[in-house]
LOVEX-374858 format. One record per residue (C-alpha): x negated, y, z. Coordinates in steps of 0.001 Angstrom, whole numbers, padded with zeros to 6 digits, always signed. Each point is the difference from the previous one (the first is absolute). Example, Ala and Ser with C-alpha at 12.3 -4.5 7.8 and 13.67 -1.06 7.14 Angstrom:
<pts>
-012300-004500+007800-001370+003440-000660
</pts>
This chain:
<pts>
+000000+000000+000000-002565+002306+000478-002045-000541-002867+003086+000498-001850+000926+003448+002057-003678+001212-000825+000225-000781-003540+002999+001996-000181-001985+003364+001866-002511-000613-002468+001452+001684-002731+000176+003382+002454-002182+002613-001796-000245+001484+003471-003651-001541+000930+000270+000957+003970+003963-000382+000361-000705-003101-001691-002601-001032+002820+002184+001182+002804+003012-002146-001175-002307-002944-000061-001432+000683+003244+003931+000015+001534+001005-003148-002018-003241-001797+001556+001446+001705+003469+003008-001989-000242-000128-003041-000940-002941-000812+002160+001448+002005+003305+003895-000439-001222-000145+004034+001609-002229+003027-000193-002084+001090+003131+000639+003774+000944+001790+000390-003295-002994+000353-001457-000105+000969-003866+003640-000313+000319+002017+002811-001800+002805+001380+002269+001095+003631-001330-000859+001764-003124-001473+003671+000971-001485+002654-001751-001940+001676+002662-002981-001495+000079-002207-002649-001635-003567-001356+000498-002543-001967-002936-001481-002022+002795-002690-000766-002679-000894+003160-001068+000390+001349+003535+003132+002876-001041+002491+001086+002056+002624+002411-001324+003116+002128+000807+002273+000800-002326-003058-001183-002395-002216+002657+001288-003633-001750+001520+000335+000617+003908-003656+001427-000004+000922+002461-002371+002993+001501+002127-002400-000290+003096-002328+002439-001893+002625+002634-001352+003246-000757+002300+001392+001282+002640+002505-002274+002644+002719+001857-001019-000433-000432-003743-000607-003608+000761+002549-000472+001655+002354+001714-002284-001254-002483-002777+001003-002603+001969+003920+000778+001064+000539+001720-003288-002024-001784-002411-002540+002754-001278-002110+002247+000659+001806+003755+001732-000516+003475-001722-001539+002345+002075+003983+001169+001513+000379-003627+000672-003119-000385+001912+000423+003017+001931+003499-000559+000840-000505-004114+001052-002788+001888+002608+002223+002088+001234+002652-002725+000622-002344-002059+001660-001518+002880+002556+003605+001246+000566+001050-003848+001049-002396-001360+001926+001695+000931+003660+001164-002467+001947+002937+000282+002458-000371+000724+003751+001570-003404+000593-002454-001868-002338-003068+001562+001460+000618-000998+003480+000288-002781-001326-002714-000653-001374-001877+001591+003023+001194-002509+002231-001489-003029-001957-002872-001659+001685-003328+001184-001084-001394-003676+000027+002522-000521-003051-001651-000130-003390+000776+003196-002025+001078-002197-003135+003104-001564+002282+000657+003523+001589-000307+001937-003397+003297-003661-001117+001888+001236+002817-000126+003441-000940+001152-000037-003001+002959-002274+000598+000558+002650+002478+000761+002437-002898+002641-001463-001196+002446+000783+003085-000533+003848-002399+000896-000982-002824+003524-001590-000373+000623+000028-003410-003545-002252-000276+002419-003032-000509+001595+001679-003321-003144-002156-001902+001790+000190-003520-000160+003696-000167-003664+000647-001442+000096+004006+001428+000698-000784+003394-002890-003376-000135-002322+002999-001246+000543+002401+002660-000630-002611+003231-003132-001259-002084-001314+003581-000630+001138+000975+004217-001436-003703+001484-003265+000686-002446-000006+003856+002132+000711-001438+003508-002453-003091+000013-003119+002241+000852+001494+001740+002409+001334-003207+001881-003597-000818+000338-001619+003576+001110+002915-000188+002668-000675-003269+001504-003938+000687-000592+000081+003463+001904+003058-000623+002141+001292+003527+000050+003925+000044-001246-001370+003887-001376-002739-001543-002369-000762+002491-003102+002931+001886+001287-000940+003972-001754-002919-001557-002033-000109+000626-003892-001756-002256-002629-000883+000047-003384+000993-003461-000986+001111-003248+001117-003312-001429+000268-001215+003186+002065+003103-000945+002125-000857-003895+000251-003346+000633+001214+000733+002224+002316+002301-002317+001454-003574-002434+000835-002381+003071+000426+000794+003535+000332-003574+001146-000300-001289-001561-003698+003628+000903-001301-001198+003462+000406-002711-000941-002942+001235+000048-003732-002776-002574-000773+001756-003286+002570+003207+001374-000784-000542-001023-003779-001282-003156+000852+002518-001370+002144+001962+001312-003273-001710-002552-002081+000206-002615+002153+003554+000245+000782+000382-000038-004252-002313-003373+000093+002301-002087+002598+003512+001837-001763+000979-002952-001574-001112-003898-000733+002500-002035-002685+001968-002508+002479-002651-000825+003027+001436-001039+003120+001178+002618+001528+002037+001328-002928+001325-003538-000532+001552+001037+003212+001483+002942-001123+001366-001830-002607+001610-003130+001656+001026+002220+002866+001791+002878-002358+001292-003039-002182+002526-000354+003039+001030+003617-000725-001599+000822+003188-000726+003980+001033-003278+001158-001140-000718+000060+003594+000176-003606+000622-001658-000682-003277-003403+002245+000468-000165-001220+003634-000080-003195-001350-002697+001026-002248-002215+001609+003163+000136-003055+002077-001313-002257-003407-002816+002273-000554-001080-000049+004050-001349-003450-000831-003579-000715-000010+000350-001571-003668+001866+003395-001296-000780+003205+000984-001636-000789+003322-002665-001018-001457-001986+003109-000359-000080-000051+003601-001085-003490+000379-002823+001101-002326-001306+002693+002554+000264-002411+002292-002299-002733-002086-002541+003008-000275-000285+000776+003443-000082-003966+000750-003498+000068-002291-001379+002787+001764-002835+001332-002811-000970-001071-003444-002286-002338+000699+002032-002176+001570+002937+000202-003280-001923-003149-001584+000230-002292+003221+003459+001430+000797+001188-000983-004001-001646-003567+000203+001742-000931+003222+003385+000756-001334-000422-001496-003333-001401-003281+001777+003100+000060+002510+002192+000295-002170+001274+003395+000633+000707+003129-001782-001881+003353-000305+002714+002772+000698-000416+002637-003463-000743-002917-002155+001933-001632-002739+003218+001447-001472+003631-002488-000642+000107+001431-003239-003349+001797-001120-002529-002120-001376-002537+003004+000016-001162+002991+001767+003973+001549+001326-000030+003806-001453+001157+001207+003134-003017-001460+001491-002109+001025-003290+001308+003462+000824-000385+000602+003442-003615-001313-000282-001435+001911-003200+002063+003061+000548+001268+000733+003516-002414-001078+002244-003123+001466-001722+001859+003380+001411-000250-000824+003161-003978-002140+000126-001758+001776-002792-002659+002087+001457+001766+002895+000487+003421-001298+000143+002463+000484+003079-001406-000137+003420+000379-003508+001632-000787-001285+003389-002676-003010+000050+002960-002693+000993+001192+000912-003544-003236+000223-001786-001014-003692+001474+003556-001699-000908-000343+001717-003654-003923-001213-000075+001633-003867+000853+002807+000130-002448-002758+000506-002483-001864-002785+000894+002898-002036+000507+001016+000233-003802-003585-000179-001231-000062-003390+001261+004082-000677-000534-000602+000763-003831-002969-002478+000296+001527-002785+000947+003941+000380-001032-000210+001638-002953+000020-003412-002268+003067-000688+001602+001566+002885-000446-000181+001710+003331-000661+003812+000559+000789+002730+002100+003205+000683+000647+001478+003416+000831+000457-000706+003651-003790-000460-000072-000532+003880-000573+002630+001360+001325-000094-000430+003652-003713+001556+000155+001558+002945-001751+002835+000678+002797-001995-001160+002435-002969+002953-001785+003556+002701+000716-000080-001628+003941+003064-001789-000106+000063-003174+002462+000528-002940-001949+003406-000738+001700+001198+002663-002245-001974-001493-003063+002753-001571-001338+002603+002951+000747-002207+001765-002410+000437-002595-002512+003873+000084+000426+000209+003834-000605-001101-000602-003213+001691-003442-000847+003677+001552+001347+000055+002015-003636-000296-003628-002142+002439-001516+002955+002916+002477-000603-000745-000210-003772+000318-003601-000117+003196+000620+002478+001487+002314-002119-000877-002284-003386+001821-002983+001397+003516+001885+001234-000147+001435-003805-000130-003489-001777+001884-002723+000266-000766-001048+003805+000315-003810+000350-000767-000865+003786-002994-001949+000584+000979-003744+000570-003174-002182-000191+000401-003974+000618-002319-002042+001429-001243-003509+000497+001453-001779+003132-002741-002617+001457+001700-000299+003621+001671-003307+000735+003320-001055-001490+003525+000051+001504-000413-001139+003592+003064-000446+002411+000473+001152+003791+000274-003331+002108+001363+000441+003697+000002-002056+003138+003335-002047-000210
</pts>
């Protein structure tokens, strides 16, 4: 049968769709299912797409590094809920929308003051923004593609401010400030002081662009499966921020800092990378679901970003910063030494975490950061799926627990 299924995708021009149908074919009749869904189609989308081969990812077919070099958040995020890229009007007017919405309520503050400080900001930033729903009642109305636009565009204005809140625990936080742009206001919301310098402010900028959307990962499979159910945006994207809290998602630029620290100084990398390839384990940064070369992000971050920052007269850094950045290097000299015949590089968690940690973030907030950017491709995708014919999710599965068993009692 599946020689005969094969023969049939041979005659597909399409060389790597071709390939993938293969691959899924193989999938099933050796596993009868698919692990994780992977390669598995589930929604057609015209957001974003990646060549894991040639290492491009694109929105709205523009290359992501090229709207990290001449973009702004808002104009990102613009070409994301509305499909291209704003006029000048447009841009100005999505920044205003997004400065004149990020308030909370009284209520919601408290709130959020009251949660424990050991909780993880990821699972306080989910309960936040169910919490935002309770303002917006006509949230439910999910066939009506204004009102979907408006809580994406005031959830995208409130999420920063549900972290500088919590972060600074003052219910009056950036009460009477002014800023310039989103991104101005997002960093400020982490660190008052380097949001007062043009040169970070742009960079958070780019990285926010970078981690602004991803095809269907895991986290905006959530979105998906949990809007599918034509549940409030609310539900959906908080969803979407507990997925990417896992160490495998976007936690894993925190786990990286964490690896770096573990090794200590460069001359230790080697040792540290031959003890975790001989037990078995993996190297946090390293290796990519879909890429099969260098991620762009990643490519990005490293050629063009952080050379701002480490160049000989780049941005002032403390020696903490300077020693992680001098391990990271060493760490993918030898990475790309050993994986790269099997298709392993540097992902963009690798990077990114010495870059916040370079604006002195703590890494508990790593993956907030990454979040603030992903929540434009999350509403997108949101919005996308109440627009087209929404199908809830229904997956089957394979049962392997015992058969039909009966209850026998004591006579």
């Amino acid at each position: 049968m599946l020689s005969k299924l094969n023969n049939v995708l041979s005659n597909l021009k399409d060389k790597e769709l071709r390939e993938k149908y293969q691959q899924i074919l193989t999938t099933l009749f050796e596993k009868g299912y698919f692990p994780g869904l992977e390669n598995i189609p589930v929604a057609k989308s015209g957001i974003s797409d990646i060549d894991g081969e040639q290492g491009l990812l694109t929105f709205r077919g523009y290359p992501v590094e090229e709207l990290a070099e001449h973009c702004s958040y808002e104009e990102v995020c613009f070409l994301l809920l509305k499909g291209d890229l704003p006029l000048t009007q447009e841009k100005n007017d999505l920044q205003q929308k997004l400065l004149a919405n990020k308030e909370l309520t009284n209520e919601i503050k408290e709130t959020i003051i009251c949660m424990s400080q050991d909780l993880h900001p990821m699972y306080m930033l989910s309960s936040g923004v169910l919490q935002l729903q309770s303002n917006d009642q006509r949230c439910f109305e999910v066939e009506n593609y204004n009102i979907n636009l408006e809580s994406a565009i005031k959830l995208i204005a409130k999420l920063p401010t549900i972290i500088g809140v919590h972060r600074t625990q003052d219910s009056n936080f950036a009460q009477g400030e002014s800023f310039e742009s989103f991104a101005h206001y997002i960093l400020y919301c982490f660190n008052q002081e380097l949001a007062q310098q043009k040169e970070w402010v742009d960079l958070l900028d780019k990285l926010l662009i970078l981690h602004a959307d991803h095809t269907i990962n895991n986290s905006t499979f959530s979105v998906r499966a949990v809007g599918s159910s034509q549940a409030s945006i609310y539900a959906s994207i908080s969803s979407a921020i507990n997925s990417l809290s896992g160490p495998l998602h976007g936690g894993a630029n925190e786990r990286v800092i964490k690896m770096f620290r573990e090794i200590d100084s460069p001359a230790e990398v080697e040792a540290y990378i031959e003890e975790k390839i001989e037990s078995g384990q993996k190297v946090m940064g390293i290796g990519h679901r879909v890429y099969r070369t260098y991620d762009p992000r990643a490519l990005y971050l490293k050629n063009e970003m952080l050379p701002q920052i480490f160049a000989q007269e780049g941005m002032a850094v403390n020696s903490e910063i300077q020693k992680l950045y001098d391990i990271a290097q060493e760490v993918e000299k030898i990475a790309l030494d050993k994986f790269a015949d099997k298709g392993l590089y540097p992902n963009v968690d690798f990077w990114s975490g010495i870059l916040i940690r370079a604006m002195r973030i703590k890494p508990e907030y790593f993956t907030t950061i990454f979040a603030l950017g992903r929540i434009m491709g999350w509403c997108a995708h949101w919005i996308e799926n109440m627009k087209g014919n929404n199908k809830i999710f229904r997956p089957n599965q394979l049962y392997d627990g015992f058969g039909v068993r009966h209850v026998l009692r004591d006579q």
